[in-house]
DOLOTOR-32158 format. One record per residue (C-alpha): residue number from 0; residue in three letters; x, y negated, z negated. Coordinates in steps of 0.05 Angstrom, whole numbers, plus 5000, padded with zeros to 4 digits. Example, Ala and Ser with C-alpha at 12.3 -4.5 7.8 and 13.67 -1.06 7.14 Angstrom:
! residues 2
+-----+-----+------+------+------+
!   n ! res !   xx !   yy !   zz !
+-----+-----+------+------+------+
!   0 ! ALA ! 5246 ! 5090 ! 4844 !
!   1 ! SER ! 5273 ! 5021 ! 4857 !
+-----+-----+------+------+------+
This chain:
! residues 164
+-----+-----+------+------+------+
!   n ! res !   xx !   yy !   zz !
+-----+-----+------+------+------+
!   0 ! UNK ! 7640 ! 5013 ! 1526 !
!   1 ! UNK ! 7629 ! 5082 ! 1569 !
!   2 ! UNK ! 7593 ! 5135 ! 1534 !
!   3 ! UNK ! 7623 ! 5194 ! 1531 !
!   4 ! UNK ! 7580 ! 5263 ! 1549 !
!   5 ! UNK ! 7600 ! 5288 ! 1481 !
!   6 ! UNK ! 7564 ! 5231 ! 1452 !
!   7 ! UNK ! 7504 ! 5238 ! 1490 !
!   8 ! UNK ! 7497 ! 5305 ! 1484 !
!   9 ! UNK ! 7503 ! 5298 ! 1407 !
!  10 ! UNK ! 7443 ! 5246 ! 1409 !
!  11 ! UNK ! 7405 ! 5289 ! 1447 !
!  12 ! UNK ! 7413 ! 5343 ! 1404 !
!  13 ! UNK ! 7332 ! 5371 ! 1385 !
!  14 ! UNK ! 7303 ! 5331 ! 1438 !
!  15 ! UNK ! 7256 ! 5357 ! 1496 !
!  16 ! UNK ! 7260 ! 5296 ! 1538 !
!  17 ! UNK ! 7333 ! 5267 ! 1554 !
!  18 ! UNK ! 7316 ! 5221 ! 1609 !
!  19 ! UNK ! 7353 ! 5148 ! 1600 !
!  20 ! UNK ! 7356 ! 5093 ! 1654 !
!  21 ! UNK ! 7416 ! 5066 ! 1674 !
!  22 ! UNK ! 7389 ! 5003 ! 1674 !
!  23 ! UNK ! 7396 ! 4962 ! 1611 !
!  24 ! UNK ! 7348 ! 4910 ! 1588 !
!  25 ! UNK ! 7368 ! 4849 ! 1557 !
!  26 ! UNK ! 7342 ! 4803 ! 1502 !
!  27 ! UNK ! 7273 ! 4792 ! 1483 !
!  28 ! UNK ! 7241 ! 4793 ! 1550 !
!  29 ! UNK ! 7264 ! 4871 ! 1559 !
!  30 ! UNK ! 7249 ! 4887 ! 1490 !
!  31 ! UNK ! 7169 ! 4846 ! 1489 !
!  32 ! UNK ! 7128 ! 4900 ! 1522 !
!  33 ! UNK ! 7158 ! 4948 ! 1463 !
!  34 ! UNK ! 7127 ! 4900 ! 1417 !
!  35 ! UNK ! 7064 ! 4890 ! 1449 !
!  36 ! UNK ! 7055 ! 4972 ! 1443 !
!  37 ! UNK ! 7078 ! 4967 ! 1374 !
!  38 ! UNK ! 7031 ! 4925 ! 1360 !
!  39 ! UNK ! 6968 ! 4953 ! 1397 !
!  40 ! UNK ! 6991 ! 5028 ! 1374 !
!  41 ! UNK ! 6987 ! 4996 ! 1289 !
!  42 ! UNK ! 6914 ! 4962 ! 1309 !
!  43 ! UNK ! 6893 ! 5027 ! 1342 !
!  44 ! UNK ! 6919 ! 5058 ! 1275 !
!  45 ! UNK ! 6890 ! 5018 ! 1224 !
!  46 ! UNK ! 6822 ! 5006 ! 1258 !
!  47 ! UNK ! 6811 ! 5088 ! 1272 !
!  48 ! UNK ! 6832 ! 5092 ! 1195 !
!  49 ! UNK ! 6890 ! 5139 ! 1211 !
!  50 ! UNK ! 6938 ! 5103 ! 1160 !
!  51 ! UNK ! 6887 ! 5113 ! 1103 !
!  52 ! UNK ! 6916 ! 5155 ! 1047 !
!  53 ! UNK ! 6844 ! 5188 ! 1034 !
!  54 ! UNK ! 6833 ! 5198 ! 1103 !
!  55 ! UNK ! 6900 ! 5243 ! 1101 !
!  56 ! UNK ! 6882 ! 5275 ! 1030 !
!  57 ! UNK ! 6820 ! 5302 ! 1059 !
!  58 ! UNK ! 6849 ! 5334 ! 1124 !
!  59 ! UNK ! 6904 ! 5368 ! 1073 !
!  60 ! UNK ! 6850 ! 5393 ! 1030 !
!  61 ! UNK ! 6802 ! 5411 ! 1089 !
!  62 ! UNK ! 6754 ! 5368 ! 1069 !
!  63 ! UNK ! 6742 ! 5338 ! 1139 !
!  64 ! UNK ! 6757 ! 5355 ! 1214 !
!  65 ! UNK ! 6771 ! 5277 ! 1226 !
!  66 ! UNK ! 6845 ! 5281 ! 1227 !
!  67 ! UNK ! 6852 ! 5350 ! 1264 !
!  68 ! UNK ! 6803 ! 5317 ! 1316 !
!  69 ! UNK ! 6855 ! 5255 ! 1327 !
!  70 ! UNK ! 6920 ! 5302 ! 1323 !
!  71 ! UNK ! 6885 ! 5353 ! 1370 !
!  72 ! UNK ! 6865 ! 5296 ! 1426 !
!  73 ! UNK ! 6939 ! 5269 ! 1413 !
!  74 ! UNK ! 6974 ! 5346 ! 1438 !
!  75 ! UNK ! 6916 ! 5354 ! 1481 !
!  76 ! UNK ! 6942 ! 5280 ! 1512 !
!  77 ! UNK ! 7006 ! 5301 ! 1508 !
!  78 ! UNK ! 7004 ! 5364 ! 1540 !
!  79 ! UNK ! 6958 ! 5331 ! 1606 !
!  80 ! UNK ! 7012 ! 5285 ! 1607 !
!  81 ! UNK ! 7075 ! 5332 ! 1616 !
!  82 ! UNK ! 7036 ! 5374 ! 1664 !
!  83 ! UNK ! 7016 ! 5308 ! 1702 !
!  84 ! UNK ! 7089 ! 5283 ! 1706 !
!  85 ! UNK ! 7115 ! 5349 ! 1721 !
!  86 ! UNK ! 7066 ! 5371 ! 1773 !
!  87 ! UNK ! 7063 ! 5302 ! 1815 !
!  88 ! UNK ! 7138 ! 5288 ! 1802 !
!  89 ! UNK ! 7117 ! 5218 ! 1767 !
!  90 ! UNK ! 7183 ! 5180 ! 1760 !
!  91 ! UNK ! 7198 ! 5121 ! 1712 !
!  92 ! UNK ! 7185 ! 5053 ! 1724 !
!  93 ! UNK ! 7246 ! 5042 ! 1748 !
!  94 ! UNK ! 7245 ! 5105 ! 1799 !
!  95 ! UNK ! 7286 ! 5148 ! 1763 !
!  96 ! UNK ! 7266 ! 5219 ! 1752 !
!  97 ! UNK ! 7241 ! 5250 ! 1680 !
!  98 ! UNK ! 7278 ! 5309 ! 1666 !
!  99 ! UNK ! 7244 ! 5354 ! 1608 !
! 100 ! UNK ! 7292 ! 5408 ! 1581 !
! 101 ! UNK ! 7287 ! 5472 ! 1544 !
! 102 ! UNK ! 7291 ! 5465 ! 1467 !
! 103 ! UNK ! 7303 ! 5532 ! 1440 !
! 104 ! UNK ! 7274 ! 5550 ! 1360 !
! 105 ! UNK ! 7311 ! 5551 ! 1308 !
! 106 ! UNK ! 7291 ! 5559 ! 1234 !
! 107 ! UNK ! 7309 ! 5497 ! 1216 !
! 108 ! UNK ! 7248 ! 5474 ! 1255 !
! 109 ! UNK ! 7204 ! 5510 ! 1203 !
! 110 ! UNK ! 7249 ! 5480 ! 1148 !
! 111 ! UNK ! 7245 ! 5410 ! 1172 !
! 112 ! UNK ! 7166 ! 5416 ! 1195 !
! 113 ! UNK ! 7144 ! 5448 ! 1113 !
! 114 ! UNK ! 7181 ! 5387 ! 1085 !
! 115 ! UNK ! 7155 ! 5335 ! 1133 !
! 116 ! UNK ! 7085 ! 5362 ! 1111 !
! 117 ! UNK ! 7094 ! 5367 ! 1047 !
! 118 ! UNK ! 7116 ! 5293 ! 1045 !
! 119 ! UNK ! 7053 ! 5265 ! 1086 !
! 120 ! UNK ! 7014 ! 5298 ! 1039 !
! 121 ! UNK ! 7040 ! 5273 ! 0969 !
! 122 ! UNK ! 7053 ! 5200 ! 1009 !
! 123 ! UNK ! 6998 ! 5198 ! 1055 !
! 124 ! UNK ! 7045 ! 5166 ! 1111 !
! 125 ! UNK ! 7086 ! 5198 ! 1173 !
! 126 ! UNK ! 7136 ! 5146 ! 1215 !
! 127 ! UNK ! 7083 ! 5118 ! 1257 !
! 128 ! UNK ! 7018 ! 5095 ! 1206 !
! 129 ! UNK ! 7076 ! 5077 ! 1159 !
! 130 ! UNK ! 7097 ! 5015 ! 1198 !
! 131 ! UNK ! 7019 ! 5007 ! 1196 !
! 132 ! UNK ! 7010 ! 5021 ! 1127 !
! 133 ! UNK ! 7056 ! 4965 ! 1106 !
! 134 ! UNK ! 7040 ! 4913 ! 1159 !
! 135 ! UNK ! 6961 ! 4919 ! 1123 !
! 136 ! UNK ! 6993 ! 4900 ! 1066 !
! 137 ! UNK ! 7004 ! 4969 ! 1028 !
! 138 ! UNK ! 7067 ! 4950 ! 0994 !
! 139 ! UNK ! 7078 ! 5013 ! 0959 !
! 140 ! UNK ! 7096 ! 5035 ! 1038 !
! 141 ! UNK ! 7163 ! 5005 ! 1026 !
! 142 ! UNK ! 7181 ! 5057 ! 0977 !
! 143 ! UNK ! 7160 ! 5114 ! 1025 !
! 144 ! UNK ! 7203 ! 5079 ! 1083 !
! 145 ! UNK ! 7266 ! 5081 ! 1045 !
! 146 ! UNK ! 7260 ! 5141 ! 1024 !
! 147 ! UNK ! 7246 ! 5159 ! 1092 !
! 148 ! UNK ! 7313 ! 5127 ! 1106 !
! 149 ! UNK ! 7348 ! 5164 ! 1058 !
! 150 ! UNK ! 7320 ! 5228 ! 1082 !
! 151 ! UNK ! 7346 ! 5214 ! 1153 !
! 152 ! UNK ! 7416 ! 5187 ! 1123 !
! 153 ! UNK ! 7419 ! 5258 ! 1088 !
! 154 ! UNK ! 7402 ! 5292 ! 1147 !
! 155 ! UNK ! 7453 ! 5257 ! 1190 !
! 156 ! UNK ! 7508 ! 5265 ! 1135 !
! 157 ! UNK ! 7491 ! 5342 ! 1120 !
! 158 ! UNK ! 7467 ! 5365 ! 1186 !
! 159 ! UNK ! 7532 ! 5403 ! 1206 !
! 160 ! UNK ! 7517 ! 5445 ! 1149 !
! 161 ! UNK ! 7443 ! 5460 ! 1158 !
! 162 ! UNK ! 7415 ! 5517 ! 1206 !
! 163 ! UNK ! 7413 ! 5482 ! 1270 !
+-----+-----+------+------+------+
């Protein structure tokens, strides 16, 4: 089935990076270096203690620098990285160029960032230490991924409505 632009434009709606290859992988063996990140990015996670609850109370009640000092490296990372693939025209592995666009502000952003944070700090988990959290065996995870499922269902069946 074709895509229509409509429909792409829709999913790329409050993203800063649009770029998608043409070329589609199939079955396991395009899908097994995903997994292999997966899994390196949760052992990273666990072993640096970034999933643990107390390690996330105390950056919230600036009681330690630790977490500031991993997000910091992360936008600092992030930002070397942009500038790298923008400044040496880096393309994807498949050749293809990486197109960043503008994203302009909107208040929602400030809506969307004061609930986010106010949910890491009463649950101690955002998207990525969550998988994490519940592969370690933190089963009361599950209850902070569905209702991190819900929240996204909400979203997706109010958004026409909020300030976009």
């Amino acid at each position: 089935m074709k895509e229509t632009e409509s429909s792409k434009a829709i999913r790329h709606q409050g993203t800063i990076c649009t770029n998608e290859s043409e070329k589609k992988e199939i079955g396991l063996a395009g899908n097994l270096k995903y997994l292999v990140a997966g899994i390196v990015f949760g052992i990273i996670l666990v072993k640096a203690e970034i999933i643990s609850w107390f390690r996330i109370q105390e950056m919230f009640r600036l009681q330690s620098f630790f977490m500031y000092g991993v997000i910091g490296t992360a936008v600092v990372t992030g930002i070397i990285s942009i500038w790298t693939i923008k400044r040496y025209n880096i393309k994807t592995w498949y050749g293809e160029r990486i197109v960043f666009d503008k994203k302009p502000y909107n208040k929602g952003q400030i809506y969307g960032g004061l609930i986010f944070g106010i949910g890491w700090a009463i649950t101690g988990a955002c998207p990525g230490p969550l998988f994490a959290q519940i592969g370690s065996g933190y089963v009361v995870a599950v209850i902070t991924l569905l209702s991190a499922i819900a929240g996204t269902w909400v979203y997706g069946y109010l958004s026409h409505k909020l300030p976009q």
